[in-house]
N, C-alpha and C positions, 0 to 999 in steps of 0.2 A: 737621641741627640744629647751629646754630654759636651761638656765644657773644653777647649783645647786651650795652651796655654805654652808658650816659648819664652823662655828666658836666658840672655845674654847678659853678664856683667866683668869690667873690667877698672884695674886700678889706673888711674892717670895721675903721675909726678905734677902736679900742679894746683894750685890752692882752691878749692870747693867753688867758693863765689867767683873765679874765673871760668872754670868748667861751667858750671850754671850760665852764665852770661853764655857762653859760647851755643850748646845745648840749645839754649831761648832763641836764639838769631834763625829763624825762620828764612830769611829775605840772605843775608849774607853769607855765617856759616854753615846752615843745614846743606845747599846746594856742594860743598865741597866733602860734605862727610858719603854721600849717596856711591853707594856700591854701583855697579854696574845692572843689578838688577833692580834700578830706579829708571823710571821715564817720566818724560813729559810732567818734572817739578812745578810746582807754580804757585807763586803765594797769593790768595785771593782778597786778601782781607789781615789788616795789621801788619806782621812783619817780625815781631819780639813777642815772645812769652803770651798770656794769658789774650783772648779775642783774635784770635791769629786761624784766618783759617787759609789752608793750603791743599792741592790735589797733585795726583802721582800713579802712575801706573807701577804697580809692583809686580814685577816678574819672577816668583816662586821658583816655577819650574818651567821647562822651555812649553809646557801645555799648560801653565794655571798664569794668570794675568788678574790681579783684584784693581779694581779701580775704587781708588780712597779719596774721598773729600771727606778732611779730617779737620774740627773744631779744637782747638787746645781750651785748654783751662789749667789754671794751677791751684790746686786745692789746697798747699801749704809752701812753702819756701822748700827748692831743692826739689820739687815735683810737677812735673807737667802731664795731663792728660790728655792724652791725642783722642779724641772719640770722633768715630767714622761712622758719615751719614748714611754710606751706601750700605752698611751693612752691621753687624754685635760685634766688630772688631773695636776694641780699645786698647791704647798702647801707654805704657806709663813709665817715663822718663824719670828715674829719681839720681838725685846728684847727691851724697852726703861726705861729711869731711871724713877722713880716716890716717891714722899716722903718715903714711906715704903720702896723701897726697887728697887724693880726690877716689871714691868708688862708685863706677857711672853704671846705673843697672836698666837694663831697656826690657819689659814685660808687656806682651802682649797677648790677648784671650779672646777669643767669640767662641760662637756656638758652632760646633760641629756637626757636619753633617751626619744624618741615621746608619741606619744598615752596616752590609759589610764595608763600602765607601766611608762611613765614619770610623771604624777602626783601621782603615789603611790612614786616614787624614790623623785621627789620633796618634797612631805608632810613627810618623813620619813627617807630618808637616811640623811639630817642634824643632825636631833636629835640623831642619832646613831651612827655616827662619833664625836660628840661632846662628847659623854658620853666616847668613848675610849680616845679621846683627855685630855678630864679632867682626866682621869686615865694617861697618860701620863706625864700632869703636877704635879697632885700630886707625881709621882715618882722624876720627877726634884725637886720638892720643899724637899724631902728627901735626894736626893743626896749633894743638896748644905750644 
């Protein structure tokens, strides 16, 4: 069982502490960034940035469906960490300033399954959470 890990990042034309703000909004904006393969959103607890906890069904693929009740936390300004109770999935939201604008980078890692089933989820679940992820930033980069 090794470590699996997808990363989507993208530049957004707008000032860091605005993205940031937007990114934090749990209750408001996160419900209109959610791709199509988001269900059943629901913020349980807070609403903004750090003590925010929220659940969702993630639809992978038309056969994997993860159910996330995820805790945020921010461990420094410009970072959020999603950590999910149901399972080693954590997800880390970093927002930092950059000439252009804003570069919003979305990472997330758990633990992979063994055998040959973990080397299909290794070679494959990355690129498939990246592709929903970039459909998630392109929806930030509209919102803003």
């Amino acid at each position: 069982m090794g470590k699996v890990t997808a990363i989507a990042e993208r530049t957004i034309e707008a000032p860091a502490d605005k993205v940031r703000a937007l990114v934090a909004d749990y209750a408001e904006t996160r419900p209109k960034l959610l791709t199509e393969h988001y269900r059943d959103y629901e913020v349980t607890e807070g609403g903004v940035g750090a003590g925010t906890k929220a659940s969702w069904k993630l639809q992978a693929t038309s056969k994997r469906v993860r159910d996330v009740a995820a805790t945020v936390t921010e461990p420094s300004e410009g970072t959020l960490v999603e950590t999910d109770a149901n399972s080693s999935m954590v997800t880390t939201w970093t927002v930092r300033e950059v000439p252009e604008g804003s570069l919003v980078r979305i990472e997330t890692s758990w633990d992979g399954a063994g055998g040959i089933g973990g080397f299909f989820e290794k070679t494959f679940a990355p690129g498939g959470l990246k592709r929903i992820y970039e459909g998630v930033l392109g929806k930030l980069a509209e919102v803003v």
